[in-house]
C-alpha positions as CSV (number, residue, x, y, z in Angstrom):
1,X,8.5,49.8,5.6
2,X,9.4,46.2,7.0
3,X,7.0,44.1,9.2
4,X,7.4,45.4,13.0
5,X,6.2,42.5,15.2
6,X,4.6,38.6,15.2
7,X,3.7,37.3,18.5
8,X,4.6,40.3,19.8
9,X,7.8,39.8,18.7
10,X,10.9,40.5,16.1
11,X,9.7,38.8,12.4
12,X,12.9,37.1,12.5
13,X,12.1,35.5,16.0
14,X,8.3,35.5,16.0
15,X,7.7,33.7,12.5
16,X,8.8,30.5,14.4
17,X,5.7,30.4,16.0
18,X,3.8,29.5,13.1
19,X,5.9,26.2,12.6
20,X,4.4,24.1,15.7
21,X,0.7,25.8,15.2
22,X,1.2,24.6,11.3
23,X,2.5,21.0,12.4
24,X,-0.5,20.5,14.6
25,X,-3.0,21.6,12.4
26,X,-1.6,18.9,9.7
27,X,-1.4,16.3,12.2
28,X,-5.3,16.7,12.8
29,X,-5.3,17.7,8.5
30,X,-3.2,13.9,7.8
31,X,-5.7,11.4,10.1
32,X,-6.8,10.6,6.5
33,X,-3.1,8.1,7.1
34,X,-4.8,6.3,9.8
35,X,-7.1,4.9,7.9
36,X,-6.4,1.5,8.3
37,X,-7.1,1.7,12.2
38,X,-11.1,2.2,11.2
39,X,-11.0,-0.4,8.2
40,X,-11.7,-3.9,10.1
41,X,-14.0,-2.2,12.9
42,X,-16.1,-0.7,9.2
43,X,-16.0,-4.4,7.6
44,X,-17.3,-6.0,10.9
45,X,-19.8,-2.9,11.5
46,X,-21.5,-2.7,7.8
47,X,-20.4,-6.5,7.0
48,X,-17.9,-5.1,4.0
49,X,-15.3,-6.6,2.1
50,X,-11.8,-4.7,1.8
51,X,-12.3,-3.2,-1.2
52,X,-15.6,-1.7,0.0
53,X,-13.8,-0.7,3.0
54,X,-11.4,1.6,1.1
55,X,-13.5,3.6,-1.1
56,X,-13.7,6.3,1.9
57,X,-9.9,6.6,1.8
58,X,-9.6,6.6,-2.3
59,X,-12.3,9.0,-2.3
60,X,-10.3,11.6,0.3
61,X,-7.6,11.5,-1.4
62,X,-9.5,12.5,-5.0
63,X,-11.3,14.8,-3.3
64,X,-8.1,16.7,-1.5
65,X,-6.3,16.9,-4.4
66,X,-8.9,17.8,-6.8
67,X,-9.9,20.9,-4.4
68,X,-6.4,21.8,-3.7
69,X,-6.0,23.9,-7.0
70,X,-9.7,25.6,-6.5
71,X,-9.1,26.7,-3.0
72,X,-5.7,28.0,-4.4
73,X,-7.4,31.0,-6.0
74,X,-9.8,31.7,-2.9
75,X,-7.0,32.4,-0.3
76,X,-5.7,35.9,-1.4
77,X,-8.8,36.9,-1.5
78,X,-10.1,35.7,2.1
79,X,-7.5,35.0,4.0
80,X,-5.5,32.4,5.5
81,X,-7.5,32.5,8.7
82,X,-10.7,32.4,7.1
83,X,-9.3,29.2,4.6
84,X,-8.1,27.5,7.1
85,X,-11.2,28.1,9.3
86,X,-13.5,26.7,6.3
87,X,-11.1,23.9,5.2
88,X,-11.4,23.0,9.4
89,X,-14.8,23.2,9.4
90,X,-16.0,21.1,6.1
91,X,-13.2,18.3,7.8
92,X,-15.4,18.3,11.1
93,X,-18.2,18.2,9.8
94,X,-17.2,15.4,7.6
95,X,-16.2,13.7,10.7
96,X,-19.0,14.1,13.0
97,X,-21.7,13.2,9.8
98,X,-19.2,9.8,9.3
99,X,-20.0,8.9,12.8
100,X,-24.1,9.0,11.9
101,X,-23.4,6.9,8.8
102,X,-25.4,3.7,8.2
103,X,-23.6,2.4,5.4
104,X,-19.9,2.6,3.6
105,X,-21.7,4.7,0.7
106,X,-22.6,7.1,3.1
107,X,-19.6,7.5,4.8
108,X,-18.0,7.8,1.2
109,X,-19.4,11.0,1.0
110,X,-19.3,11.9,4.7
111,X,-15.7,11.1,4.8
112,X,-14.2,10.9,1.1
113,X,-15.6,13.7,0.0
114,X,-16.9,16.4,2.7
115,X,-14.1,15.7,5.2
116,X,-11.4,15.2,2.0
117,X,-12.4,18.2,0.5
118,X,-11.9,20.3,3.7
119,X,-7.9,19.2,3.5
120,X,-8.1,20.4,0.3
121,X,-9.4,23.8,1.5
122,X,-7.0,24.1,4.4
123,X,-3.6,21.9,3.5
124,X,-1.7,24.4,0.8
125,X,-2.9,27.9,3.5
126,X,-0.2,27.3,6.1
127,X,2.3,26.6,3.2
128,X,1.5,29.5,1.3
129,X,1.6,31.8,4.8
130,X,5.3,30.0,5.7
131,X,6.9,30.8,2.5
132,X,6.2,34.4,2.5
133,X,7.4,34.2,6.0
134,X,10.4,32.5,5.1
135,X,11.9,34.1,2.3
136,X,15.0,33.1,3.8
137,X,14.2,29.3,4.3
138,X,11.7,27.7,2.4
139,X,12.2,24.9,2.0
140,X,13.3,24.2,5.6
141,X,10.2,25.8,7.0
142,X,7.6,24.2,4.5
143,X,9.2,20.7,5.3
144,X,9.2,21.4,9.0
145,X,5.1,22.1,9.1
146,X,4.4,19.2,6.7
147,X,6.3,16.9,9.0
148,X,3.0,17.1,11.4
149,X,1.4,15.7,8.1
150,X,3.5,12.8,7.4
151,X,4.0,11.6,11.2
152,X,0.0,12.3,12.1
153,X,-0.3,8.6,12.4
154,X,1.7,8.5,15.7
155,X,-0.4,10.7,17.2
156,X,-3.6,9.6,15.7
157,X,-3.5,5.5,14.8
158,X,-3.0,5.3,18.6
159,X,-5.5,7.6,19.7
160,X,-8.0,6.7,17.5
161,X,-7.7,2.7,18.7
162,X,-7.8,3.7,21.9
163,X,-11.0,5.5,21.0
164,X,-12.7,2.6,19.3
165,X,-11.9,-0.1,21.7
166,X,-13.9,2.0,24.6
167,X,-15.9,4.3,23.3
168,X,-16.9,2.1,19.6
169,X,-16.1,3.2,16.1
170,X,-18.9,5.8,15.0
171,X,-18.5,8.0,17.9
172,X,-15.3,7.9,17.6
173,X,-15.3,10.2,14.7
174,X,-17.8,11.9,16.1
175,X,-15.3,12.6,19.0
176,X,-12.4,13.4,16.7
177,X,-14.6,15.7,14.8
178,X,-15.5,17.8,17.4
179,X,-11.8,18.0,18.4
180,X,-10.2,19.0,15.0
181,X,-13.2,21.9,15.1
182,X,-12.0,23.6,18.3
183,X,-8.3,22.5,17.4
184,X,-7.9,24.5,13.8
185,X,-10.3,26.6,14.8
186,X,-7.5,28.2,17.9
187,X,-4.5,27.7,16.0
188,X,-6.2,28.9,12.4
189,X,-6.7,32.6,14.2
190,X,-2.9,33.8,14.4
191,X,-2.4,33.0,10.7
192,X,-1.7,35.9,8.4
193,X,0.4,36.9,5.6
194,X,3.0,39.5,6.1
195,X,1.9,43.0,5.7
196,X,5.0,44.6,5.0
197,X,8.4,43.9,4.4
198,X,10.3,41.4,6.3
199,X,13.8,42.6,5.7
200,X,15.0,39.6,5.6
201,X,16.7,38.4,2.2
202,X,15.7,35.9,-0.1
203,X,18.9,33.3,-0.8
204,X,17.0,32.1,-3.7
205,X,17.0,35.9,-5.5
206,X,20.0,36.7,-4.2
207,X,22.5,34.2,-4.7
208,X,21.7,32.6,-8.3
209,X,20.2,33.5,-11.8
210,X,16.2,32.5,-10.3
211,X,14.1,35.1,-11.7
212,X,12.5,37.1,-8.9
213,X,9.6,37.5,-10.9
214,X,5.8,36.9,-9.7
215,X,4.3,34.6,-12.3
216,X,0.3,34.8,-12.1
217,X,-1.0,31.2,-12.9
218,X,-1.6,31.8,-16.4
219,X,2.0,32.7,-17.4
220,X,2.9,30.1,-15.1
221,X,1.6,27.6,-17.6
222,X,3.1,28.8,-20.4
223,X,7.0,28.4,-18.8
224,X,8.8,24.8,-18.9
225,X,10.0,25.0,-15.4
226,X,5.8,24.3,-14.5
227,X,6.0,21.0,-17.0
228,X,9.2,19.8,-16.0
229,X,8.2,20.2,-12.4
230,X,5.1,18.8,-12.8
231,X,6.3,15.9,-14.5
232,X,8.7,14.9,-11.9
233,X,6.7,15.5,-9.0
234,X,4.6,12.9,-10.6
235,X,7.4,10.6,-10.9
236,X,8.0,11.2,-7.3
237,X,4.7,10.3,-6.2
238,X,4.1,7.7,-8.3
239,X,6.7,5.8,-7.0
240,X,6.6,7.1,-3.6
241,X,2.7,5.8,-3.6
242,X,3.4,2.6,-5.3
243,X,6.1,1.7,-2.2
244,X,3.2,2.8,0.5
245,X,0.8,0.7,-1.4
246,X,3.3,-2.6,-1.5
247,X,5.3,-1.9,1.8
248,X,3.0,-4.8,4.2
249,X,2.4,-7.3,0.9
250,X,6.0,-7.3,0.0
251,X,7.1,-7.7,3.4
252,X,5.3,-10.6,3.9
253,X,4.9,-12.7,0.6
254,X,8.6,-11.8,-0.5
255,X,10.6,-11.2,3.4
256,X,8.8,-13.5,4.8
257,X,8.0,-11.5,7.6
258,X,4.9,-11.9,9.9
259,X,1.9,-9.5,10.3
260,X,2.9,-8.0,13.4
261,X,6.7,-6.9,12.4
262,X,5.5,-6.0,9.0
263,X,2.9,-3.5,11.0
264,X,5.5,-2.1,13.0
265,X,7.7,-1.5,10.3
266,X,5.5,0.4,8.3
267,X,5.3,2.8,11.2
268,X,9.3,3.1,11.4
269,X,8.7,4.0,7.1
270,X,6.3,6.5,8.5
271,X,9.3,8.2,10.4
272,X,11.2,8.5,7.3
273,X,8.5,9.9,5.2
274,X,8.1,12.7,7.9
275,X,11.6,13.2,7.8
276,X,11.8,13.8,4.1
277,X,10.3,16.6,4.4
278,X,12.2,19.0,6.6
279,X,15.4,17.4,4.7
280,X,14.5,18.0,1.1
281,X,13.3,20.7,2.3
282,X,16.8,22.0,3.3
283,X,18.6,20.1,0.2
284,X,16.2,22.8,-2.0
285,X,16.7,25.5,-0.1
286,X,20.8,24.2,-0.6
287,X,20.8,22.9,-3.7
288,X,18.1,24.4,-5.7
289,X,15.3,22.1,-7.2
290,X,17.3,20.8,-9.6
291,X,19.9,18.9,-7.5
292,X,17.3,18.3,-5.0
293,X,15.5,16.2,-7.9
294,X,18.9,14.3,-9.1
295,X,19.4,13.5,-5.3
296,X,15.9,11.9,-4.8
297,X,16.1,10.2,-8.2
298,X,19.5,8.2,-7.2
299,X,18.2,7.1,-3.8
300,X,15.3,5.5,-5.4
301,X,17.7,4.0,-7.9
302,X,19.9,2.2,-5.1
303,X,16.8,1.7,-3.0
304,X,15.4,-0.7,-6.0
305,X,18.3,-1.6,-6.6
306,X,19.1,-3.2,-3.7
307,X,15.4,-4.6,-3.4
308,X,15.9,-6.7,-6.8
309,X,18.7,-8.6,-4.2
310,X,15.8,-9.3,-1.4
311,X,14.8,-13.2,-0.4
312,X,13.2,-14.4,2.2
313,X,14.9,-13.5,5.9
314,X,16.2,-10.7,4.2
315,X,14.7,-8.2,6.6
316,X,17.8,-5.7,7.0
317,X,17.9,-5.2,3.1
318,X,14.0,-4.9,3.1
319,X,14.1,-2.2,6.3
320,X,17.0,0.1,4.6
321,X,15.4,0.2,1.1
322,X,12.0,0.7,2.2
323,X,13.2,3.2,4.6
324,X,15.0,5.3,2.0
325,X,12.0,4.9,-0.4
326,X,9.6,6.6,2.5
327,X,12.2,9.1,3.0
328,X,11.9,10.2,-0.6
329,X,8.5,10.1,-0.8
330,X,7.7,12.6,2.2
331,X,10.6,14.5,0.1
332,X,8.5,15.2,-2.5
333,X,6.2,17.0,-0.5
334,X,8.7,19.6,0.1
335,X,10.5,19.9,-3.2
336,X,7.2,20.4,-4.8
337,X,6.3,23.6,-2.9
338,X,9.5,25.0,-2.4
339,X,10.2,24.6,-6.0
340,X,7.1,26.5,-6.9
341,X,7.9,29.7,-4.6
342,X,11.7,29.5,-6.3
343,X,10.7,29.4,-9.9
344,X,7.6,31.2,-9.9
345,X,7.6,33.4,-6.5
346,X,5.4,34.0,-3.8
347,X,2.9,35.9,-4.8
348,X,0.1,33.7,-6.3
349,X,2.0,31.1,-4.5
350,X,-1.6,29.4,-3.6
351,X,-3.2,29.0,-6.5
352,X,-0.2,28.4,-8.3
353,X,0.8,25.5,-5.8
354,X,-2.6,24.1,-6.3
355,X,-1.7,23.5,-9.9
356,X,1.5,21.8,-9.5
357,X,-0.4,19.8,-6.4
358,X,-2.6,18.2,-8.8
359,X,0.5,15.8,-10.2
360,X,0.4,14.2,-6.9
361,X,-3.3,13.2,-7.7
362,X,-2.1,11.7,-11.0
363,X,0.8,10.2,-9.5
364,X,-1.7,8.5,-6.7
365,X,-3.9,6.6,-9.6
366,X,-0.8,5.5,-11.7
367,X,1.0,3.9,-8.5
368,X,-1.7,2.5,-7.4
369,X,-3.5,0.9,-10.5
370,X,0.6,0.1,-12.0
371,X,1.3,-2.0,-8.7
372,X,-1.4,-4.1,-8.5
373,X,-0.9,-4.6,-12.4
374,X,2.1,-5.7,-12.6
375,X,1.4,-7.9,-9.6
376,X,-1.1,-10.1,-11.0
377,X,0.7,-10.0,-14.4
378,X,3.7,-11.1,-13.2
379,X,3.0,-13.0,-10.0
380,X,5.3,-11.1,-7.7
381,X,5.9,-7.1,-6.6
382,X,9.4,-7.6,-7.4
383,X,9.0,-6.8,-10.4
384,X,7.6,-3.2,-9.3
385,X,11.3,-2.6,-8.3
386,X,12.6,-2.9,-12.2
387,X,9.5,-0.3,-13.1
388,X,10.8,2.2,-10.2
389,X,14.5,2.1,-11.9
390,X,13.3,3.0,-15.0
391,X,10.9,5.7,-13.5
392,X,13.5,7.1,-11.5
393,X,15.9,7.4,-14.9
394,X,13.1,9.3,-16.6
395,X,12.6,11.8,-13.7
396,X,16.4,13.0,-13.9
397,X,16.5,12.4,-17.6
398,X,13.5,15.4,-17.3
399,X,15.1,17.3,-14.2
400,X,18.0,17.9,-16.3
401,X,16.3,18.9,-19.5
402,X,13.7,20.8,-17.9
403,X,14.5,22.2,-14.6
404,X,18.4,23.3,-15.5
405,X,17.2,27.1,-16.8
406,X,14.2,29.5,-14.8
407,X,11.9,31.3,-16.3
408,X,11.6,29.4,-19.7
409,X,8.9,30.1,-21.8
């Protein structure tokens, strides 16, 4: 039997629905990228430095990637709705606690780990429930829902000032706690997985040599494609988080630029890291992981490239490579988990996913620690752009050895 009706409607036509209830919830799941609206109202509240003021951020992100591969194996057996319900409720409650907080320690576990380790719970659910839905898509799909992810700051950078300027900074995330409860709590009720068959064909199985086998996490680990792909979605994020980490600092000590136009250019990157995703998405869903790879590997090339020619009152050189690096960044994201239901199906998608997720942690520390490195080594983040090259060289180098053949043992 196939699945009759979603929303009350056809599968083909009702599984749309679950793309703007998915974007929402990550727009309230990717607040964590506003962070930097909270970090001078902290270090004038609990009279911090900057450093101290970013161990709740640093501590998030551990904690959301460390959790992603343990709330992988949970969600077949609860649920989406009841994941997603959990993940929403440990990020509220992180929240609302970070708004009693007397000191940045505090709110280092309020918010770095109790609030990060709900996004772990919740982010890799409406993936996992969109790629069974979309046998037919994706890539397209997944990138679509992570978009509300990668462009969360629009919404909530704004919102959030707006919040602190009248209503102060700890009851602000009281306020935004309480709203991302009722929020994910709503739009987590529809979410299922498919209880039948859709009917509707998967391109991937259907057009090319991909093996339509499940692969259960532990066979998973013994197949190249897992390596290869977890080795360039490192690469990926390691130089995708690197170029988030430099974007303001090389914009002013090498373009010269001033504070304000540096600000407003990182939200324009922002734009392009959101739309990475829906278009890698499709390029997978195209192209297969493989090409997808290649594709994101050049750009960075000619991006860095083009950076190693930048000099002061260079801004339109600055604004095209930085926005092509963004681009590929918020790529990743959807190559990543497209390529895992391709090569290793949907089945145990979730915990599987949470596996290959756990690059992206590793990829975080190396950019982050590399940049700063080679910064005071060398004296200048141009430098960085010769080390992105070289990355970028590796990660095709790899594609091409390791994701050309599926199913390798």
């Amino acid at each position: 039997m196939r699945e009759s009706k979603i929303f009350g409607m056809p599968p083909e036509k009702g599984r749309w629905l679950f793309i703007p209830l998915g974007i929402i919830i990550f727009i309230c799941l990717g607040t964590v990228y506003s962070w930097s609206v909270f970090r001078t109202p902290l270090e004038r509240l609990f009279h911090i430095g900057a450093t101290q003021s970013g161990l709740p951020y640093m501590v998030f992100l551990a904690s959301y990637a460390t959790l992603m591969p343990i709330a992988g194996g949970f969600i077949e057996k609860y649920g989406p709705r009841m994941m997603i319900i959990a993940g929403g409720l440990a990020v509220s409650i992180g929240w609302i606690l970070s708004g009693y907080a007397w000191n940045i320690y505090i709110m280092t576990i309020t918010y770095g780990v109790i609030a990060g380790g709900g996004v772990g719970i919740a982010y890799g659910v409406p993936i996992a429930v969109i790629s069974k839905w979309f046998p037919d898509r994706k890539g397209l799909a997944v990138g679509l829902i992570l978009l509300g992810f990668g462009m969360s700051p629009f919404v909530t950078a704004p919102l959030a000032k707006s919040l602190i300027d009248s209503h102060g900074l700890l009851q602000t995330f009281q306020i935004l706690g309480i709203a991302f409860l009722m929020i994910i709590f709503l739009l987590a009720l529809p979410f299922r997985f498919p209880t039948e068959a859709l009917g509707i064909a998967d391109r991937n199985q259907s057009k090319n040599r991909i093996s339509s086998l499940d692969l259960n996490t532990k066979n998973m680990l013994k197949t190249s494609n897992f390596y290869g792909l977890w080795a360039c979605y490192t690469i990926g994020t390691f130089i995708g988080l690197m170029v988030v980490g430099i974007t303001g600092a090389v914009g002013t000590e090498i373009i010269k630029l001033d504070g304000k136009t540096t600000a407003l250019m990182v939200s324009v990157f922002a734009v392009f890291n959101g739309l990475g995703r829906p278009l890698f998405g499709w390029i997978t869903d195209r192209f297969y992981p493989l090409k997808a790879a290649v594709i994101s590997y050049t750009i960075i090339i000619f991006a860095s490239g083009f950076m190693l020619w930048a000099r002061e009152g260079t801004f339109l050189l600055y604004a095209v490579s930085f926005s092509l690096l963004w681009l590929t960044l918020g790529g990743w994201l959807a190559i990543a988990p497209t390529a895992t239901a391709i090569f290793f199906g949907s089945k145990y998608y979730s915990k599987n996913y949470g596996f290959v997720f756990t690059a992206y942690g590793a990829g975080a520390i190396l950019g982050v620690l590399t940049s700063g490195i080679l910064r005071d080594l060398l004296g200048s983040y141009i430098f960085v752009f010769y080390l992105m090259i070289f990355l970028a060289l590796l990660g095709i180098t790899t594609a091409m050895i390791m994701l050309r053949t599926y199913g390798n043992a």
